[in-house]
TILO-944730 format. One record per residue (C-alpha): x, z, y. Coordinates in steps of 0.001 Angstrom, whole numbers, plus 500000, padded with zeros to 6 digits. Each point is the difference from the previous one (the first is absolute). Layout:
N
XZY
...
***
This chain:
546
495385491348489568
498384501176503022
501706501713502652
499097503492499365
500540502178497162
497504502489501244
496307499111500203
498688498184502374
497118501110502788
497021501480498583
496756500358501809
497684502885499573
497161500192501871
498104502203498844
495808500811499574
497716502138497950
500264500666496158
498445497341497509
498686500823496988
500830499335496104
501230496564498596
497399496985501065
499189497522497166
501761496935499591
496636497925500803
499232501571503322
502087499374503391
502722502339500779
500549501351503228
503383498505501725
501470503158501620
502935500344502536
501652502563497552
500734497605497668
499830496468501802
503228500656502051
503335498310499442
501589502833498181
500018498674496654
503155498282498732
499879496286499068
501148501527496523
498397500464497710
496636498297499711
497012502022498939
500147497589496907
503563500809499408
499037504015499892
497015499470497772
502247498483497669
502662502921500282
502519498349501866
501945500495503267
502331498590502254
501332502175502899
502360500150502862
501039496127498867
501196501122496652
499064498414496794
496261500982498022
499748502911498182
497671500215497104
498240503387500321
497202499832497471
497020501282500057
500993503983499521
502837500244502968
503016502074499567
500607501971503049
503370500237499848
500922496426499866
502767498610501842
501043496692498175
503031499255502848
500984503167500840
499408499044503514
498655502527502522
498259497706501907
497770498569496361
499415504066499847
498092500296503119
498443497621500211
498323500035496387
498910503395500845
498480499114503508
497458498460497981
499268497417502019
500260497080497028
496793501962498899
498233499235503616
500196496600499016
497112500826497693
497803501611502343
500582496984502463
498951497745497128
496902501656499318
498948500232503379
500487496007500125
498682499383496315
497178502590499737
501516500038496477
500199503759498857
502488499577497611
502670499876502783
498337503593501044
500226501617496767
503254499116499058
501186501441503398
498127503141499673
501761500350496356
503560499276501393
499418502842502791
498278501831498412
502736500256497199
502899500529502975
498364502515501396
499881502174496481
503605499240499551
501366500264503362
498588503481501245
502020501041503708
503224501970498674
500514496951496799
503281499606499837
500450496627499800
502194498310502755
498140498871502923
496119500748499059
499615502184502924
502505499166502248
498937499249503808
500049496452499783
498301499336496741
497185502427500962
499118498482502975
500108496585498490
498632501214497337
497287501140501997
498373496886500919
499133498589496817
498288503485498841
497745499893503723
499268496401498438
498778501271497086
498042502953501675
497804496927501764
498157499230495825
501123503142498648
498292503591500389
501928501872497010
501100503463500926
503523499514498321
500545497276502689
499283502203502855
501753502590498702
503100497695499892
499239498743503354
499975504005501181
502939500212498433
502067497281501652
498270501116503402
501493503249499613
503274498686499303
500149497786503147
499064502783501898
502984502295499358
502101500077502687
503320500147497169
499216497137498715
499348497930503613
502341497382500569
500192500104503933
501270497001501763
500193497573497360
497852497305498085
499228502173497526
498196502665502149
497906497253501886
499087499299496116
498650503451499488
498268500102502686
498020496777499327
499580501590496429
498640503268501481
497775498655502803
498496497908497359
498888502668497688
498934502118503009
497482497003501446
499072499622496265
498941503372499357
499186500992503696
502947502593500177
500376499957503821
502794502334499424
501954497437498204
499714497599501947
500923501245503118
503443501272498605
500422496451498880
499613498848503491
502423502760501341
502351499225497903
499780496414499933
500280500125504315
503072502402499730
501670497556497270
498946496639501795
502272501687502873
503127500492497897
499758497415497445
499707497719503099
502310500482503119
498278498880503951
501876496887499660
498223498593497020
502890500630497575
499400501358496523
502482502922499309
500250499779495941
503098497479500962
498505496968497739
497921498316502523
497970498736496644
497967502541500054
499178499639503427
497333497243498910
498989502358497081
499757502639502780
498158497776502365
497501499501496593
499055503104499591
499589500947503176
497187497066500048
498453501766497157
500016503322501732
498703498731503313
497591498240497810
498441503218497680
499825502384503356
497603497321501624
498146499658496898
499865503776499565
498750501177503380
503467500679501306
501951498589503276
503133498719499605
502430501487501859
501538498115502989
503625501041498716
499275498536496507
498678496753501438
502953499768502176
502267500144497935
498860497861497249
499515496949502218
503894500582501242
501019500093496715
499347495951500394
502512499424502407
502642501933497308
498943497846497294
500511496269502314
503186501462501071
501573501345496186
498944496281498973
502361497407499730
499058496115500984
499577499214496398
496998502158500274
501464502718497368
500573503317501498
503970501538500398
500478501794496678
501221503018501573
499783503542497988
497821499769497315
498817496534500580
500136496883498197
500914497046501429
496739498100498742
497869502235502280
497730497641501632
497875501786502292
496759497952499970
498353501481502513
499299498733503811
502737501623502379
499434497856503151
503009499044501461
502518503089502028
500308499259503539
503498500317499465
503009498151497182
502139503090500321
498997503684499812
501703503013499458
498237502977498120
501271503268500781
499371501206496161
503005497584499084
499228496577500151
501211496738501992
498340497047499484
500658496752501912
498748496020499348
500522496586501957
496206499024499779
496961501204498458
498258497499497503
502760498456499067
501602500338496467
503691498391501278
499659502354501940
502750502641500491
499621503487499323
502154503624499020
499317503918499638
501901502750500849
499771503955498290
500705502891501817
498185503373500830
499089503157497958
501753500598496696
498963498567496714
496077501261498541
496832498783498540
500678496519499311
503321499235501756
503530499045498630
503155501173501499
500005496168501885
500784501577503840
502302497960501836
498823497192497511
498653496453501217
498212497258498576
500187496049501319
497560497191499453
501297496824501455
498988495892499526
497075500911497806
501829502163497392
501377503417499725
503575500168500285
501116503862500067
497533502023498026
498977503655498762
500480500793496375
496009500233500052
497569502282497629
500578500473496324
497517502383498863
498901503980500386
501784500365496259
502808503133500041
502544497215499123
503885499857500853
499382496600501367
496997501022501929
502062502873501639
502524497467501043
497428497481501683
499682503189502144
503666500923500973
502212498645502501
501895497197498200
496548498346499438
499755499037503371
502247498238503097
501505502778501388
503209501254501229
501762502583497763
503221502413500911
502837499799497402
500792502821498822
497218502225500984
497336501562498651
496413498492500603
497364502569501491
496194499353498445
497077500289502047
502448499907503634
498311498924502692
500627496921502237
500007498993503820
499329496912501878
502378501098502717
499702496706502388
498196496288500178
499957496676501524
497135498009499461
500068496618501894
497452497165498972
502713498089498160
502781502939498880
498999503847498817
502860501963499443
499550503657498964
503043503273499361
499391502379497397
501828502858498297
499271503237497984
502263502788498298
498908498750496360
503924500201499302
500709503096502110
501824497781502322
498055497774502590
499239496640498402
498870497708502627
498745496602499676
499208497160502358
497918497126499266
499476497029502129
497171497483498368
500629495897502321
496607497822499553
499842496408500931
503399499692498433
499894502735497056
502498501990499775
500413504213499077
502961501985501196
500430503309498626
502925502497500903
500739503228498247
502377502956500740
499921503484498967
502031502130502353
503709498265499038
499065500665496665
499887496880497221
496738497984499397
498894497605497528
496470498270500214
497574498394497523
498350497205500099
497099498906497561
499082496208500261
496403498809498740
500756499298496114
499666496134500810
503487499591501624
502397500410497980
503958499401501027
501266496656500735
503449501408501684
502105503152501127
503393499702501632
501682500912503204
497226502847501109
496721497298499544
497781500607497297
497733496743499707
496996500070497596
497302496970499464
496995498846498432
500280496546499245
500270498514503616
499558502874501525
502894502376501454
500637503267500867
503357501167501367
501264503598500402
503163500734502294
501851503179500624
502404500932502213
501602503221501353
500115501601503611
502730497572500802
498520497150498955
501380499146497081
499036499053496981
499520502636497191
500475498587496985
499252501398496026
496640499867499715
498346501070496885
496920497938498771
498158500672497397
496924499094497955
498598502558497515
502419502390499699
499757503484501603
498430499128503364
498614496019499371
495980500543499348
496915500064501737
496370500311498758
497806497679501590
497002501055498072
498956502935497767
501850501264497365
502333496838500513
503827499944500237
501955496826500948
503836499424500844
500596499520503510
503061499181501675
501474502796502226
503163499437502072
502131503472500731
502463499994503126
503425501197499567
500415503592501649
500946499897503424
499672502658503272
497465497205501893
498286497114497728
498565496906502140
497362498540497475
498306496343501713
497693498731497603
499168496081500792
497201498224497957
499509496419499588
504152499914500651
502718499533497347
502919499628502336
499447502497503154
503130499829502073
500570503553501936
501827500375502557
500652503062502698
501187499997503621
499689502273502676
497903502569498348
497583497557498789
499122498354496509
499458496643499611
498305498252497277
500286496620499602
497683498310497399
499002495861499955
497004500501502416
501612502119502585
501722503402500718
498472503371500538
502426502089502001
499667504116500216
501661503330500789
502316501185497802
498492503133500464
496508498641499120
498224502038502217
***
């Protein structure tokens, strides 16, 4: 399954028009239109030519040789999209530029050709000309253009130019638009419409600048598609100097700080924080270099803090905050993550799929993540959050955060220990009551819970879970569960897999210390301080955290 439902990078650099078809026994011309690394690992050209495809990781689908349109054999938006970007059919085109053989040619003229009649701009058929499948779209018609001088196939190419050039249909500040505009510049350099072209590049610099704050930080909230992001960009950067055009200096910018953003959202096991819309088998693959820093703090709602770079033991968390829920975020604020000893121990409910499901909905709201919430209240979507103070020593971060997302100020304080690993968390909510959730990576599942310690293992390994209120004692009455309402995450795509999530009782202040590698943390508290002792020591902190 790779990372990415969407399509990867896609280069188009892009020259003067070809002619007709070559024949199979001459050498075909290798163009950059066609030789980039947009197309999909699936299907092969051999698998089209015999009517078949497999997309977005889903099974093969037997198409035939006369294609129906309107096929949608899972029901799954993604499968829609993606069939109708086309792109299985650049495979073809790719293969007859390697092969020189033209039957690769003529069966991809005949599949395009046979869209296009049934797929006129205004068909009603969902997706077909919506932004992101016409700019996708877009790249394996330019291919096409390089052997293929039919007027129907400019006159779709017109057509999709025209499309990405309406400022309605412009999707400013996000993935999609820096899609478009690749799609547009391409058929502008391809058909020397200057005027294109130069929107594209407008557009693109005025998108780069939102999509991508000064910091580095992608602000979609799933810092996944910062490397898709960072992809395209490449691409972009990559057609402009091909076409004539200079890149501009805030484009270039920003890509290359999208690296840090990426090394930072990464955890030690080298699989990025599945965050928003992201899975947690996003594995960047890409060269970062290595931050300067092991903790950083982006203003557009992210703290991210390690022990060690290059190191998979290595310990790690997140933190959410910032603007309200959009694009590709969930309602996660106030949420953390924590990677400790090589494994994840507190973890995100992850990425399900784009599918209009009740399940899909939920891997969005609240309860799918580790967050605070106030009993009794109402939760507020799309509130905003505020890192309201930090400490970040070499060994200890701590960090205070609240919002309104309860209409009451719900405040949380984290405090992350390295060398000995340990996570305090303390919630309050103005007097009012809190519970919190916590969801535990779908390996551990519960060994023990009494007296206010929640202890979960994996074979030898540990994790233990105490709670106690603002006086210091224990709260007991923990809820655990597996399954159920609350226990799942979705490690990869379309996957669902019982989890085990432990629920506090409801008090006015919750003190959550999270020990891994532990099964028998003793805590105790004296003047204003916390003490945990485990067998290899004690870590000692405010009972304030911060």
């Amino acid at each position: 399954m790779r990372p990415l439902v969407v399509p990867a990078a896609v280069l188009l650099a892009l020259t003067g028009l070809t002619g007709g078809a070559h024949a199979a026994d001459k050498p075909v011309k290798r163009t950059a239109q066609c030789q980039g690394d947009w197309i999909p690992g699936t299907p092969t050209a051999d698998d089209v030519m015999k009517g078949e495809v497999s997309l977005v990781g889903l099974p093969p689908v037997k198409l035939g040789k006369k294609i129906n349109w309107d096929a949608s054999p899972y029901k799954n938006r993604s499968w829609e999209y993606v069939f109708h970007s086309l792109r299985w059919m650049g495979t073809l085109v790719v293969a007859y530029e390697n092969s020189g053989d033209d039957k690769f040619l003529e069966r991809a003229k005949e599949i395009t050709a046979d869209w296009w009649r049934n797929n006129k701009p205004g068909a009603s058929r969902p997706y077909v000309w919506k932004d992101h499948p016409v700019s996708l779209r877009t790249q394996a018609l330019v291919c096409l253009s390089m052997h293929v001088d039919d007027p129907w196939l400019k006159d779709s190419l017109s057509a999709h130019a025209k499309l990405l050039s309406t400022p309605s249909l412009y999707k400013k500040g996000h993935n999609h638009g820096i899609d478009q505009d690749i799609a547009l510049m391409a058929i502008g350099c391809r058909y020397k419409r200057t005027d294109w072209s130069k929107l594209a590049v407008r557009r693109l610099t005025e998108t780069v600048k939102l999509d991508v704050d000064s910091q580095g930080a992608l602000r979609e909230q799933a810092p996944r598609y910062a490397v898709y992001v960072y992809g395209r960009l490449q691409v972009a950067m990559t057609n402009m100097r091909e076409c004539g055009i200079k890149v501009p200096g805030d484009i270039a910018g920003r890509a290359e700080s999208l690296k840090d953003f990426i090394a930072h959202s990464t955890q030690p096991n080298g699989y990025m924080a599945p965050l928003g819309d992201g899975s947690a088998e996003t594995e960047p693959k890409m060269e970062t270099g290595t931050p300067a820093q092991e903790v950083k703090v982006y203003r557009s709602g992210y703290a991210y803090g390690r022990t060690e770079w290059g190191k998979p033991d290595s310990a790690y968390y997140s933190i959410r905050f910032g603007p309200g829920m959009k694009y590709h975020g969930h309602e996660d604020h106030l949420g953390v993550t924590y990677y400790a000893q090589g494994r994840d121990i507190l973890v995100d409910t992850g990425f399900h799929s784009y599918e209009r499901s009740k399940y899909r909905y939920w891997t969005m709201s609240h309860e799918a993540h580790n967050v605070p919430t106030v009993v009794g209240a109402r939760f507020r979507p799309r509130t905003a959050s505020r890192l309201v103070d930090s400490s970040l020593d070499k060994d200890r971060q701590s960090y205070e955060l609240t919002d309104q997302a309860y209409g009451v100020s719900r405040t949380r304080k984290v405090l992350v220990n390295h060398g000995e690993d340990v996570m305090a968390v303390r919630d309050s909510a103005g007097g009012k009551k809190v519970r919190n959730i916590w969801r535990f990576a779908d390996s551990l599942t519960l060994v023990s819970n009494k007296g206010g310690v929640v202890v979960l293992g994996d074979g030898k390994f540990k994790v233990a879970l105490v709670q106690l209120s603002s006086s210091c004692r224990p709260l007991t009455g923990q809820k655990v569960e597996r399954g159920g309402k609350l226990g799942w995450v979705s490690p990869t795509y379309l996957s669902k897999k019982p989890a085990t999530v432990v629920v506090s009782p409801a008090a006015a202040d919750v003190l959550t210390i999270v020990v891994p590698g532990v099964e028998d943390p003793k805590v105790s508290c004296a003047g204003g301080k916390v003490t945990v002792h485990t067998a290899e020591g004690a870590v000692s902190f405010s009972a304030g955290l911060i």
